[in-house]
N, C-alpha and C positions, 0 to 999 in steps of 0.2 A: 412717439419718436419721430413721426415725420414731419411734423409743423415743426419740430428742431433742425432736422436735414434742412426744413426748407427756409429756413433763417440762416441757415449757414451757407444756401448756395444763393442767396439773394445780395450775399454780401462778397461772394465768391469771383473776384477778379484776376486774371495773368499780372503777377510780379506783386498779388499783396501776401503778407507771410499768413494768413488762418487759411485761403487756400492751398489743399495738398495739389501734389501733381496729379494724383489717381483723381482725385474730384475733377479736374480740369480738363483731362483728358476723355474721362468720362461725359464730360457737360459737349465737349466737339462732338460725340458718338450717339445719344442720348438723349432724347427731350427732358424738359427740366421734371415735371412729375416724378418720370421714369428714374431720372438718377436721387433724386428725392428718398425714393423708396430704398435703392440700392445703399444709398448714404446710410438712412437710417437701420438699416440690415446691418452694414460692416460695424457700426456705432453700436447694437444691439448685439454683434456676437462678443465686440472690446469688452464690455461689460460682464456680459456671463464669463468671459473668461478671467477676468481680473477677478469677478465673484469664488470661481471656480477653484482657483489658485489658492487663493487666498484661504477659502473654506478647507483645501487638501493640504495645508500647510498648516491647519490650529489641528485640524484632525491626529497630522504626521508628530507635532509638537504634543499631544495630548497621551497620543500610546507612546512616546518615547519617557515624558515624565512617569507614565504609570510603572514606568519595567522598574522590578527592584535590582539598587546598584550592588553587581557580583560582587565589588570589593569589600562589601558589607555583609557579608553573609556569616551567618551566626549558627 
């Protein structure tokens, strides 16, 4: 993940649209390494959490298929 952060802050200029403000702000405070790592952390928790979500939503979809529907009760 960080050879990604660091292609993305090598391209990372004021007033272009791929850089966020948080990256930019972070690169004034920050050696580039340092926000490199940082970048690829926030990048790396987006993903577990879009994982996250996603896996708790087929889970949530999975026991709500399995209930048998009351209005069918025999």
């Amino acid at each position: 993940m960080v050879p990604h952060a660091t292609s993305v802050i090598r391209f990372a200029k004021p007033g272009s649209k791929s850089a966020s403000a948080w990256l930019l702000q972070l690169l004034e405070r920050k050696p580039r390494k340092l926000a490199a790592v940082a970048l690829a952390n926030k990048m790396a928790r987006i993903i577990w959490a879009s994982g996250h979500v996603a896996a708790s939503k087929a889970v949530h979809m999975t026991a709500f298929e399995s209930r048998p529907d009351p209005a069918s009760t025999t």
